[in-house]
Backbone as CSV, one residue per row, in Angstrom:
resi,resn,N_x,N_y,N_z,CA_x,CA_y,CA_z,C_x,C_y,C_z
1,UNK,-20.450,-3.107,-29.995,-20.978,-2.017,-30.816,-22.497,-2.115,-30.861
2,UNK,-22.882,-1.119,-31.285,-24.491,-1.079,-31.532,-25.415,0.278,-32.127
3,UNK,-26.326,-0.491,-32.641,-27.143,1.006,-33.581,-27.605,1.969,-32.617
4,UNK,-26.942,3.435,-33.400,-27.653,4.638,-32.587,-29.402,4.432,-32.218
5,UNK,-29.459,4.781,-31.051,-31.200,4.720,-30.705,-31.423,3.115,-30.344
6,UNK,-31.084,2.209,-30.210,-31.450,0.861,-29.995,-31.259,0.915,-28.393
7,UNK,-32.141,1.059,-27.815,-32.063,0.727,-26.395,-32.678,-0.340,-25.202
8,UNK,-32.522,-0.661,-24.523,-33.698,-1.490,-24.141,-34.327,-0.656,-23.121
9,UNK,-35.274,-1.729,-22.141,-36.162,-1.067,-21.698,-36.253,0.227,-20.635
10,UNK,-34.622,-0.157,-20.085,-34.344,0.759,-18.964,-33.266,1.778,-19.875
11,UNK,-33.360,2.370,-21.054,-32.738,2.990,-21.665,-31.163,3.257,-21.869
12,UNK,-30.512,2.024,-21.772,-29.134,1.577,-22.059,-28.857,1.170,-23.629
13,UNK,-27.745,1.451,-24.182,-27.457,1.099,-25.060,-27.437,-0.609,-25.466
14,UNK,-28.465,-0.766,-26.768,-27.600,-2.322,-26.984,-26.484,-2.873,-27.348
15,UNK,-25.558,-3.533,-26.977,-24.355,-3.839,-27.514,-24.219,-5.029,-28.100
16,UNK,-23.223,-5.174,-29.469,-22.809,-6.692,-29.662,-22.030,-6.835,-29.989
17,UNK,-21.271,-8.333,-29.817,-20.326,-8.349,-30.484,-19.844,-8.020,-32.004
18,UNK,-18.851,-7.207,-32.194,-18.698,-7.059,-33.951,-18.786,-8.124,-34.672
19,UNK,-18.267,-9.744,-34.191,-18.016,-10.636,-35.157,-20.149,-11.140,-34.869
20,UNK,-20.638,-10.984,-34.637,-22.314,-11.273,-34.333,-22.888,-10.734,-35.249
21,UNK,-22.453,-9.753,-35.492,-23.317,-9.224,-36.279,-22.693,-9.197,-37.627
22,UNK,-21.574,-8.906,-37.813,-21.229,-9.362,-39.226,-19.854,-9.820,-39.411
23,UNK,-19.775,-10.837,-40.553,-18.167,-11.172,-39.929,-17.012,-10.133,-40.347
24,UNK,-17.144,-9.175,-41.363,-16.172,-8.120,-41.430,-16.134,-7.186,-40.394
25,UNK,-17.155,-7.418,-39.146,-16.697,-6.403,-38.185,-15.993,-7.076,-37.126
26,UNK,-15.304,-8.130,-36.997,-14.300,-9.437,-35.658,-12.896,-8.320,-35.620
27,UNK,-12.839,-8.175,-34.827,-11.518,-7.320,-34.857,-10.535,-7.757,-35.734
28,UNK,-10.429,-8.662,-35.948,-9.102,-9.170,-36.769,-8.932,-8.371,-38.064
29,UNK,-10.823,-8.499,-38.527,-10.840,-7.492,-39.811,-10.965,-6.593,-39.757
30,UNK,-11.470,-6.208,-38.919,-11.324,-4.546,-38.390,-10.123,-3.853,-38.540
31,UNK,-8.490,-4.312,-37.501,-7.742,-4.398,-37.645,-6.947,-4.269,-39.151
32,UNK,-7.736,-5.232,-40.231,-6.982,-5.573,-41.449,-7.534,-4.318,-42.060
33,UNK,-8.539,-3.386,-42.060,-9.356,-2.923,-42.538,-8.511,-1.740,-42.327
34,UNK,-8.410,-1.211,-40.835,-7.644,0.042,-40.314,-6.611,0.586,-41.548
35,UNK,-5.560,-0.917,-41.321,-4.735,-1.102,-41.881,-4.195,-0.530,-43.243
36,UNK,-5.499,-0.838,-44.152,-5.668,-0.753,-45.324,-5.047,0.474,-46.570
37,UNK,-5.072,1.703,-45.865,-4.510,2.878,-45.764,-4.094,3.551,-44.751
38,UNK,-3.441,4.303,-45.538,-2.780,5.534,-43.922,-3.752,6.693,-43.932
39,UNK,-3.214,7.196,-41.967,-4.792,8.333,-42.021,-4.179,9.710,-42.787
40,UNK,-4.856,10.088,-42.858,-4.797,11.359,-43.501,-4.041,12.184,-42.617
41,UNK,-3.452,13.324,-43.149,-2.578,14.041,-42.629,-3.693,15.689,-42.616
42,UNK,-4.409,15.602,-41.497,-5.424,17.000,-41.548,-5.193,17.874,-40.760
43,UNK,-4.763,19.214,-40.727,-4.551,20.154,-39.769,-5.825,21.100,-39.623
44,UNK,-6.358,20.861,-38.941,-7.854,21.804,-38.703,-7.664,23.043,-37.843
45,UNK,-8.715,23.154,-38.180,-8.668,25.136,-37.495,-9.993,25.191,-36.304
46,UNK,-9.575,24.891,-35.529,-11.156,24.868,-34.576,-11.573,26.882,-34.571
47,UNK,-13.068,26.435,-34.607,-13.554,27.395,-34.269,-14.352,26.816,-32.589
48,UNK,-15.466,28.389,-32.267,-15.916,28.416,-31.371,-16.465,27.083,-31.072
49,UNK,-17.226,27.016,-32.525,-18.417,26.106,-31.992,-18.034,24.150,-33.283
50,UNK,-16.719,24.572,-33.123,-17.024,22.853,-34.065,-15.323,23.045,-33.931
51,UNK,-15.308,21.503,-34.023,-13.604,21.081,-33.529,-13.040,21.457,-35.198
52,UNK,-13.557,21.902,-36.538,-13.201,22.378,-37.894,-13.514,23.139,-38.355
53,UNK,-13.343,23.941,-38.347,-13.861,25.567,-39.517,-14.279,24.577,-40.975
54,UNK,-15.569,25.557,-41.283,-16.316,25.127,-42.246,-14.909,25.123,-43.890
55,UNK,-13.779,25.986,-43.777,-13.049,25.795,-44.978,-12.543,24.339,-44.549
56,UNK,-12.036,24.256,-43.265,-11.891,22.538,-43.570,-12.929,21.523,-44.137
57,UNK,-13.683,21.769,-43.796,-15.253,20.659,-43.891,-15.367,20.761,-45.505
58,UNK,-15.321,21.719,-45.943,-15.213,21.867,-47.332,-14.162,21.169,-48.293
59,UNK,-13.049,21.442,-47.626,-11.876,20.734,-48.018,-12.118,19.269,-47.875
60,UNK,-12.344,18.805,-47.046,-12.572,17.469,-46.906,-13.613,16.449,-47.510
61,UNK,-14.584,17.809,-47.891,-15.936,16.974,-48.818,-15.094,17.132,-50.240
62,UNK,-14.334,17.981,-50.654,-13.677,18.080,-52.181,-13.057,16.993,-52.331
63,UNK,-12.454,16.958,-50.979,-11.222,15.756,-50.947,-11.838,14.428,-51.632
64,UNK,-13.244,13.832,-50.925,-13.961,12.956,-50.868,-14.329,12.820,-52.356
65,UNK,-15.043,13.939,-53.140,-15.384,13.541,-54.328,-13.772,13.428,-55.799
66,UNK,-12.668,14.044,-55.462,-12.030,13.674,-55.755,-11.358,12.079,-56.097
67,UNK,-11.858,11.781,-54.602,-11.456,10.126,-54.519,-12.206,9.564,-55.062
68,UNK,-13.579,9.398,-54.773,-14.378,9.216,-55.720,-14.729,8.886,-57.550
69,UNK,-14.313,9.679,-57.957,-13.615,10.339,-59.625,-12.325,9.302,-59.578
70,UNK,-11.458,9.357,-58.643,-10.474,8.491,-59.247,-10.534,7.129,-59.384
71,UNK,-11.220,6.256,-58.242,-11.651,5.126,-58.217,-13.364,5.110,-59.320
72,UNK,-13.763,5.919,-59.614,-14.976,5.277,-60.747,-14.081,4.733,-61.683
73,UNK,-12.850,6.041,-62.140,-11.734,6.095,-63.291,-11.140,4.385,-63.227
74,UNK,-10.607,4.105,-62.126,-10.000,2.997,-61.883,-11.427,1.810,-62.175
75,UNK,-12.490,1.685,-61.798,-13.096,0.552,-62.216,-13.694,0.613,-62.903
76,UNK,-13.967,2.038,-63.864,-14.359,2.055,-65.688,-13.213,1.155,-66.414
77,UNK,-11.892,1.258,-66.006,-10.844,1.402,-67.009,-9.934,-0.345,-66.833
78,UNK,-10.996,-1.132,-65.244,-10.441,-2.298,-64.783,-8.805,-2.311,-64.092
79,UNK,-8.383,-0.459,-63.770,-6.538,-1.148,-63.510,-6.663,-1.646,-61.478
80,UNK,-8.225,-1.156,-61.450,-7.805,-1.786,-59.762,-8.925,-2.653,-59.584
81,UNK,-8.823,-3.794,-58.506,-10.125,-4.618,-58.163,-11.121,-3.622,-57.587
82,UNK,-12.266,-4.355,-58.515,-13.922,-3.663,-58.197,-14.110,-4.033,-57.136
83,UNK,-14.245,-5.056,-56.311,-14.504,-5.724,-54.831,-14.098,-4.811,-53.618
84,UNK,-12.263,-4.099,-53.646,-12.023,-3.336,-53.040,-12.665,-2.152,-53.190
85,UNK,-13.038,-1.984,-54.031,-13.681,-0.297,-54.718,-14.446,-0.499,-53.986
86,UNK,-15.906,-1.410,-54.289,-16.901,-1.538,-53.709,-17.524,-1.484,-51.901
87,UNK,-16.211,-2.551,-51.706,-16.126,-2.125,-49.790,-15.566,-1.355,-49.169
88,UNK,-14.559,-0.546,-49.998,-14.031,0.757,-49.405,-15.660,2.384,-49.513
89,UNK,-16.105,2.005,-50.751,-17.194,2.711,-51.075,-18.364,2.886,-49.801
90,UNK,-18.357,1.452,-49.442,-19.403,1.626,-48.016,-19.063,2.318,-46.773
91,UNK,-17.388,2.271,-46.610,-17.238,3.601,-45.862,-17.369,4.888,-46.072
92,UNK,-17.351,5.034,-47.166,-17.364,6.764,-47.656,-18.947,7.142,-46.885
93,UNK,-19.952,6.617,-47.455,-21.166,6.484,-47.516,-21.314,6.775,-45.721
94,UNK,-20.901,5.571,-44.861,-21.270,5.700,-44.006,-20.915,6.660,-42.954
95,UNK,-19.790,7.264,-43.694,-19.256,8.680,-42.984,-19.354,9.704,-43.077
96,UNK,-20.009,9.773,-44.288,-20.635,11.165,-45.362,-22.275,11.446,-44.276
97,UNK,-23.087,10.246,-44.325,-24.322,10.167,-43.457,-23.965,10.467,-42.279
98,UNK,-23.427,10.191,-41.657,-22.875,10.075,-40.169,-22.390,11.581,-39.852
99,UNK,-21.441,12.412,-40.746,-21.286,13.702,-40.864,-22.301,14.711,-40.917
100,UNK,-23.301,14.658,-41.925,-24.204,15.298,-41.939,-26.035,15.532,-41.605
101,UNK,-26.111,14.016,-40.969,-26.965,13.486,-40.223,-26.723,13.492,-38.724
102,UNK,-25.519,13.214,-38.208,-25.859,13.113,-37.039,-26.038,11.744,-36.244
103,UNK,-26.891,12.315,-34.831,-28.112,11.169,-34.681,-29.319,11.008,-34.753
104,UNK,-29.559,12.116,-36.280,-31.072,11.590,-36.533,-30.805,10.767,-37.674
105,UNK,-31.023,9.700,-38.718,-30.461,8.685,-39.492,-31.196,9.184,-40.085
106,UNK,-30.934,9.972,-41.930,-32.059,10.480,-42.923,-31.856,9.754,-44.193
107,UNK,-31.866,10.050,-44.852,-31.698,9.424,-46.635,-30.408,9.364,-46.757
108,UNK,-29.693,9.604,-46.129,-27.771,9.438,-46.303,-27.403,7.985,-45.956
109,UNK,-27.965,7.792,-44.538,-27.624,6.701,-43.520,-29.070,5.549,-44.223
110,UNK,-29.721,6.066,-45.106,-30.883,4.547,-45.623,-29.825,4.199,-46.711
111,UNK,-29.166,5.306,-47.637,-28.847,4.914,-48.472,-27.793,3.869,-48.265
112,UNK,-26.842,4.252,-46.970,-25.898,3.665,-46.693,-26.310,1.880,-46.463
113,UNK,-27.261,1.753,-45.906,-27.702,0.660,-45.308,-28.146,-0.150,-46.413
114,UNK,-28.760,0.165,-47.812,-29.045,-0.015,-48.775,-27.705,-1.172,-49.662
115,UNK,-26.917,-0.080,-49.317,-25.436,-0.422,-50.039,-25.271,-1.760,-49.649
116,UNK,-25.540,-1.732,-47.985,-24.546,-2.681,-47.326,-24.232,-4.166,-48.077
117,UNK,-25.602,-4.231,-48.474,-25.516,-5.867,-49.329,-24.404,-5.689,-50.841
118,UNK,-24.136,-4.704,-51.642,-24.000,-4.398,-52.760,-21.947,-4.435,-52.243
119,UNK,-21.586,-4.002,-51.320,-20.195,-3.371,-50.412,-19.704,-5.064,-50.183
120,UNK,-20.383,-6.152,-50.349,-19.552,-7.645,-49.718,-19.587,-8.719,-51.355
121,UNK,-18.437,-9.489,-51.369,-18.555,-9.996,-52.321,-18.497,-11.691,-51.459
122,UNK,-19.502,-12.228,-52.620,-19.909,-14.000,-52.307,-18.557,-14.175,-51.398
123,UNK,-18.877,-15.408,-50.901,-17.827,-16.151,-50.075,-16.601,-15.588,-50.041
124,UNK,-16.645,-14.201,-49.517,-14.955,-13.404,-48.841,-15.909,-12.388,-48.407
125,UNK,-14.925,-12.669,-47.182,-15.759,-11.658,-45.970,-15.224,-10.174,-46.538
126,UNK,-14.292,-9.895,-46.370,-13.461,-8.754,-46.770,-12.146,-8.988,-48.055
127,UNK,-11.969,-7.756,-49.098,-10.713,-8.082,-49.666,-9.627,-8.078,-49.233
128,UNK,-8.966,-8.381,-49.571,-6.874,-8.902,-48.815,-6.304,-7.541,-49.096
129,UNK,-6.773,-7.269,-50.738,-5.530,-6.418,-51.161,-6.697,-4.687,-51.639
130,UNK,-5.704,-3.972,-51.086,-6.550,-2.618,-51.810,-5.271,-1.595,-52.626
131,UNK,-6.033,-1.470,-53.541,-5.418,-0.861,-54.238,-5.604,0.662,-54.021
132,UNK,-4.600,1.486,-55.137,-4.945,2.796,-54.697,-5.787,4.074,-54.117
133,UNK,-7.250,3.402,-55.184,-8.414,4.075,-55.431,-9.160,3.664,-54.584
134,UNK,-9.078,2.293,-54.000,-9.545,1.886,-52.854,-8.755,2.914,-51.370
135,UNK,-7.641,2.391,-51.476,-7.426,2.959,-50.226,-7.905,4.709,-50.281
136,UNK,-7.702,5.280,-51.524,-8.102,7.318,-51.253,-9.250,7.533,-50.925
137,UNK,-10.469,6.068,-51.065,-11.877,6.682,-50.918,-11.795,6.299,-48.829
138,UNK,-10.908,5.384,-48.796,-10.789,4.699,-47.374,-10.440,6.210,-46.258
139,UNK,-9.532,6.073,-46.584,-8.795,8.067,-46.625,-9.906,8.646,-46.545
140,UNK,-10.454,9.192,-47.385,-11.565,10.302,-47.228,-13.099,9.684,-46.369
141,UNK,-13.185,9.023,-46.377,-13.693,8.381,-45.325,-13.629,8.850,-43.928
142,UNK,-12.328,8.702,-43.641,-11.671,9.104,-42.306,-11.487,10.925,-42.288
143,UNK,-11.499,11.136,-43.393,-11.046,12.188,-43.209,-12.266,13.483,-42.987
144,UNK,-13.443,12.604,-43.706,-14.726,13.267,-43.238,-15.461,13.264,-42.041
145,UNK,-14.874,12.104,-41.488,-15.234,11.290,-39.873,-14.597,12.699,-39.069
146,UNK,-12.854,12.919,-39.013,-12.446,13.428,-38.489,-12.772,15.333,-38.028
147,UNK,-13.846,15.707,-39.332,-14.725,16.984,-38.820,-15.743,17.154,-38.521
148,UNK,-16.320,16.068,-37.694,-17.531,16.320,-36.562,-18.805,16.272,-37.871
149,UNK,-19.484,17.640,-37.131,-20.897,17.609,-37.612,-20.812,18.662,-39.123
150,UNK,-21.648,18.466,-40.224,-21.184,19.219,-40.945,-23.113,19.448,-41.337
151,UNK,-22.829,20.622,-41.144,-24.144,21.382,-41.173,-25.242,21.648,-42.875
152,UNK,-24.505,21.615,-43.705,-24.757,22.006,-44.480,-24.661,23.610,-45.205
153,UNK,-24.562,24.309,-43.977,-24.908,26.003,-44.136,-23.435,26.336,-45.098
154,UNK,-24.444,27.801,-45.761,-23.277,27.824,-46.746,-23.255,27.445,-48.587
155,UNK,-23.202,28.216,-48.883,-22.815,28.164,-50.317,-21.501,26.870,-50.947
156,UNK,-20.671,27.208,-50.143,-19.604,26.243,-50.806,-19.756,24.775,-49.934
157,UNK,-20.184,25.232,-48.683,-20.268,23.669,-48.523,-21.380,22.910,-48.872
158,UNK,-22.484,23.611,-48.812,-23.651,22.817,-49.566,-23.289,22.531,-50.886
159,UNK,-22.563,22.981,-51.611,-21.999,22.732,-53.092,-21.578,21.553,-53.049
160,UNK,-20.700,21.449,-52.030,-19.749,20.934,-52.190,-20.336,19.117,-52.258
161,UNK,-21.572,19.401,-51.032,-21.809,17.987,-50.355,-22.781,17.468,-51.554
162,UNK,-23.707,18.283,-52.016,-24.438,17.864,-53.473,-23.463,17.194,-54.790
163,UNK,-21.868,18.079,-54.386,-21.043,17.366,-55.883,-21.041,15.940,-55.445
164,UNK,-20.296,16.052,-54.033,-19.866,14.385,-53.860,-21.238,13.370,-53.558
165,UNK,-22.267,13.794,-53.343,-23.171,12.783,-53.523,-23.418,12.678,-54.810
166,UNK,-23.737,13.105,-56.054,-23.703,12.915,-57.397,-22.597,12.020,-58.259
167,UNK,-21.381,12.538,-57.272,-19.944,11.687,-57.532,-20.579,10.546,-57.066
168,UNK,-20.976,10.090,-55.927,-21.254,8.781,-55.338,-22.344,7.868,-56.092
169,UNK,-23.151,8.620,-56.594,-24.441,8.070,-57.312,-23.872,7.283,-58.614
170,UNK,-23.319,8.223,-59.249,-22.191,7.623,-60.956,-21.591,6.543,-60.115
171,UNK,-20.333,6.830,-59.081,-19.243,5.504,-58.881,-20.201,4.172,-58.479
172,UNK,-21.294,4.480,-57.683,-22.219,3.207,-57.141,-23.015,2.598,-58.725
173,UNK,-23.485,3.379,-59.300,-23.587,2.955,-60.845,-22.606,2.042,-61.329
174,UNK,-21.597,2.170,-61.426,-20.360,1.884,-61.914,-20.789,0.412,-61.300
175,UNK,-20.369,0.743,-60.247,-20.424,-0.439,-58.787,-21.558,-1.821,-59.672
176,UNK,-22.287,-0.834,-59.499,-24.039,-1.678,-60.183,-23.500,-2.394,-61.490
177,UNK,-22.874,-1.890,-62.576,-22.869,-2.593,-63.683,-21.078,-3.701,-63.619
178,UNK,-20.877,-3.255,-62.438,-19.847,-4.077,-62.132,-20.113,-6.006,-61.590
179,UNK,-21.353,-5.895,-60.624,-21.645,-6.760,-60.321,-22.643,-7.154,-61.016
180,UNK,-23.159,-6.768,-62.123,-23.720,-7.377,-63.191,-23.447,-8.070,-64.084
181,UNK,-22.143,-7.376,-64.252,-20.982,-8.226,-65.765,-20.737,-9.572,-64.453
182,UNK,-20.773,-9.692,-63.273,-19.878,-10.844,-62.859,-21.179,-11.691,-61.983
183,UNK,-22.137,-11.258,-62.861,-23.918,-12.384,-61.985,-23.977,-12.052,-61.179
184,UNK,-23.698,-11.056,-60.505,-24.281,-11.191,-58.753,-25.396,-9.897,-58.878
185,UNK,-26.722,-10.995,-58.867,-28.001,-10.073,-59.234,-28.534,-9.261,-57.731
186,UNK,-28.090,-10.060,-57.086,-28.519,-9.368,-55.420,-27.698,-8.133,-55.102
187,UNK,-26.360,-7.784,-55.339,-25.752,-7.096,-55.095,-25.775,-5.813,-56.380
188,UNK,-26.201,-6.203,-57.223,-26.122,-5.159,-58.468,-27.629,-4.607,-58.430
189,UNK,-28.538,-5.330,-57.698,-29.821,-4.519,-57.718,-29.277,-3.813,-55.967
190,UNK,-28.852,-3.809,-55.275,-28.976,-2.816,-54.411,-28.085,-1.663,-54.446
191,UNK,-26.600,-1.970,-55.406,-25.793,-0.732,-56.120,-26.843,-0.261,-56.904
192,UNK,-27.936,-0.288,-57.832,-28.703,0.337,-58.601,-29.888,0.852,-57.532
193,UNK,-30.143,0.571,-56.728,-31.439,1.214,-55.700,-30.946,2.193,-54.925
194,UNK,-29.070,1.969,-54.498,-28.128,3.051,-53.527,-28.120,4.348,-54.647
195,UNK,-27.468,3.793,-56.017,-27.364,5.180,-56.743,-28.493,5.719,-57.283
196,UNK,-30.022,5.445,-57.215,-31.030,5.967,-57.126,-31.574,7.363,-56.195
197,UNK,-30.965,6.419,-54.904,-31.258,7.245,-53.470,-30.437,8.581,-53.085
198,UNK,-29.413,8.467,-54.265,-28.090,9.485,-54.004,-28.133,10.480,-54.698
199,UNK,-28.897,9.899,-55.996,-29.453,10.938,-56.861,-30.148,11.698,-56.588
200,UNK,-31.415,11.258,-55.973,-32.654,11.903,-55.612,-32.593,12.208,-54.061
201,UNK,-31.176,12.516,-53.533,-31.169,13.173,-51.986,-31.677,14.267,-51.656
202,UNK,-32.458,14.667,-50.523,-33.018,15.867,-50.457,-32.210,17.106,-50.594
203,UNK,-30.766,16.976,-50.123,-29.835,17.751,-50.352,-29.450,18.157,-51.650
204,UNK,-29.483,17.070,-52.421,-29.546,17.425,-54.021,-30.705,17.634,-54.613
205,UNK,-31.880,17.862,-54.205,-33.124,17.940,-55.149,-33.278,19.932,-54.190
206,UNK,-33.032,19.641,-52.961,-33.471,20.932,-52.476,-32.565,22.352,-53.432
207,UNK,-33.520,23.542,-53.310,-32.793,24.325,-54.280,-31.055,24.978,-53.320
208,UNK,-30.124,25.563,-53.633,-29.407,26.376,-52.770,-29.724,27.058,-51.766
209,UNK,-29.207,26.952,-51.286,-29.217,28.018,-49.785,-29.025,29.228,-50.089
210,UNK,-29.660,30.416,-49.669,-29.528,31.886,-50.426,-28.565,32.476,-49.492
211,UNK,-27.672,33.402,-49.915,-26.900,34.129,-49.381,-27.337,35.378,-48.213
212,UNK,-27.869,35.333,-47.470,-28.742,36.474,-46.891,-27.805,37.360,-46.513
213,UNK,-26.439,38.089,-46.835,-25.411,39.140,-46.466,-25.414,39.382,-47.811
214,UNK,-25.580,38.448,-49.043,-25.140,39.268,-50.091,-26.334,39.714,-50.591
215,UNK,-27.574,39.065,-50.456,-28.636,39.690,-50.658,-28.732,41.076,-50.224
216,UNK,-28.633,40.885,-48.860,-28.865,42.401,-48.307,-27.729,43.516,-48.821
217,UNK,-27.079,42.791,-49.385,-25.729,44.074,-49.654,-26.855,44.634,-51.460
218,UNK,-27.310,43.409,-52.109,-27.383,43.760,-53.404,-29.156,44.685,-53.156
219,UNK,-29.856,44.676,-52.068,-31.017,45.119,-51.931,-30.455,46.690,-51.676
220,UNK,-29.399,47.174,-50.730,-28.806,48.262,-50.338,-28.317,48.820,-51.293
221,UNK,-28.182,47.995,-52.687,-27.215,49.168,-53.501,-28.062,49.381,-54.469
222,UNK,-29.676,48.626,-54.940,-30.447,49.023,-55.558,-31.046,50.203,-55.092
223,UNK,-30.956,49.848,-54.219,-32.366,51.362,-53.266,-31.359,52.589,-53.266
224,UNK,-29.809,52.582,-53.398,-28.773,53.680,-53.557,-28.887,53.611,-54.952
225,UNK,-29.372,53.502,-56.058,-29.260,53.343,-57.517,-30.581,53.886,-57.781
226,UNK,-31.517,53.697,-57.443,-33.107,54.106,-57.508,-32.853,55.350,-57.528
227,UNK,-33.756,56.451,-58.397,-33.878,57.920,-57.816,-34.788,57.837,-56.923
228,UNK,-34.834,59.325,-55.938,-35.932,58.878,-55.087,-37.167,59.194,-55.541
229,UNK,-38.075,58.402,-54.850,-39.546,58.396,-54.776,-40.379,59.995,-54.854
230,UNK,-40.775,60.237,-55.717,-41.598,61.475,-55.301,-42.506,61.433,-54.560
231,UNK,-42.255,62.834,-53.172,-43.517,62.595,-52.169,-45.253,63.129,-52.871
232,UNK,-45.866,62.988,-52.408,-47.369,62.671,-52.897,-47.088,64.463,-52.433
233,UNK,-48.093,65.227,-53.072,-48.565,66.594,-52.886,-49.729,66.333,-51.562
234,UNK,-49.879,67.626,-50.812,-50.353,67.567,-49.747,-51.255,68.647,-50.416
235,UNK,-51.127,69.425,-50.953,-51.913,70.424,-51.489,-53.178,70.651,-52.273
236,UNK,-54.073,70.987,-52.270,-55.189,70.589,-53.420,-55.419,71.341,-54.572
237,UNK,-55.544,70.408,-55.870,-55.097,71.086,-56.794,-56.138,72.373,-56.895
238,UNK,-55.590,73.728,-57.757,-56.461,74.757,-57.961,-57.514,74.448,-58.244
239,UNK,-58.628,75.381,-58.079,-60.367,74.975,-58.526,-60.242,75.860,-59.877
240,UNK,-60.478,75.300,-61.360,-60.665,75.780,-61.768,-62.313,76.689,-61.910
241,UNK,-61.902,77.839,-62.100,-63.037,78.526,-62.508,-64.113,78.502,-63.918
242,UNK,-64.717,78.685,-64.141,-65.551,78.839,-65.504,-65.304,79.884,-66.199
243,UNK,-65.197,79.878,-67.525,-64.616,81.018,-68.198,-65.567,82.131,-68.239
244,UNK,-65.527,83.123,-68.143,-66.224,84.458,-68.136,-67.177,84.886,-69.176
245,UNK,-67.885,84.736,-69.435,-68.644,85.501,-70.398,-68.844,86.720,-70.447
246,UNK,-68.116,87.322,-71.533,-68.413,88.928,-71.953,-70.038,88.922,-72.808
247,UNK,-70.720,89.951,-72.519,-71.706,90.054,-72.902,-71.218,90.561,-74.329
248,UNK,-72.245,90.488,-75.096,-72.101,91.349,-76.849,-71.767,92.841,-76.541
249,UNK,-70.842,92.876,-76.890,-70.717,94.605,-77.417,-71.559,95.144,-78.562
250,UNK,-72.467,96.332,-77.871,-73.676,97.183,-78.694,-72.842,98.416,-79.179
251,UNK,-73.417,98.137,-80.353,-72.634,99.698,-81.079,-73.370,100.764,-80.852
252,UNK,-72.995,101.839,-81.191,-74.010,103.186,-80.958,-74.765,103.772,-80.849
253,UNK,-76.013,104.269,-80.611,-77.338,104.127,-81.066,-77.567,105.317,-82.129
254,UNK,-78.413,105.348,-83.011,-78.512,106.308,-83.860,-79.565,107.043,-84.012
């Protein structure tokens, strides 16, 4: 495996081994990881130009902050391990960036990288056991992977992708005061620097995307609502004249 853009000199990809670079990526855990949940069951609608119609892409970002909401629920309330929460969380992240970035790497894919330290707990490479809320964010994960590029365009899907990063910002919070109650100061300051970055995403600070069909429909029915314009006179107004002076009337002579 290896980072997008890392090439060497004759412009080949760098590669390494997964277990080299970190030990939750050795196939074994990889494998255990796959494992962890089942994939999602997604029936997509290809259009022309993307293997998902934007109502899927939508669906799938709802899906995401859904999961989200349920696992904060689960490690506000302690009924599932925070550890699984936490490393299932770094996939969401890195598939959410990866979706809507691309291969240019922006504030999605820093934030992600941010996480990475905050996503591993002391001496265990990976958790054994995942629980529910773990495995639905694992799920949506995959399930955001599975619709390509997601553009942003759009009212509901830009909605959509601003909810679940806001969802992500609270659950990584969560995350943050999770590894605080249990000392781990390294990992709870980079859950507090990730849900900083999630907050303040350009996607969430930028205003909406304007509707330019409904605009133009609501510009067309003002200008049909307007009376019309009166045209300007071409004519020049009358010259008035000066009023007449009658001389005195002389009476008779005598």
């Amino acid at each position: 495996m290896g980072v997008i853009g890392d090439t060497d000199r004759k412009g080949k990809q760098v590669l390494f081994g997964g277990r080299t670079l970190s030990p939750d990526l050795s196939l074994p855990k990889l494998l255990q990881r796959w494992d962890s949940a089942p994939m999602p069951e997604v029936t997509l609608t290809p259009t022309r130009l993307s293997r998902a119609s934007p109502e899927d892409k939508v669906t799938a970002l709802r899906t995401g902050e859904a999961a989200v909401e349920q696992a904060r629920t689960a490690l506000a309330t302690g009924t599932e391990s925070a550890d699984a929460i936490a490393h299932a969380t770094s996939d969401l992240l890195t598939s959410l960036a990866r979706a809507t970035e691309g291969a240019h790497p922006g504030a999605g894919a820093a934030a992600a990288e941010v996480y990475d330290r905050a996503a591993r707990t002391p001496g265990v490479v990976q958790p054994n056991q995942w629980g529910q809320a773990a495995q639905g964010l694992r799920m949506a994960s995959w399930q955001i992977g599975i619709m390509g590029m997601m553009s942003g365009k759009g009212k509901d899907q830009n909605a959509a992708t601003v909810a679940l990063l806001l969802a992500l910002g609270s659950l990584v919070a969560e995350i943050a005061a999770s590894h605080q109650d249990a000392h781990r100061v390294h990992q709870a300051a980079a859950a507090t620097k990730t849900s900083t970055l999630l907050r303040n995403h350009p996607t969430v600070l930028a205003p909406p995307p304007t509707d330019l069909a409904a605009m133009r429909r609501l510009l067309q029915q003002q200008a049909q609502q307007a009376p019309p314009a009166r045209r300007a006179s071409t004519t020049p107004p009358p010259t008035q004249r000066p009023p007449t002076v009658q001389p005195p009337r002389r009476g008779p002579r005598r």
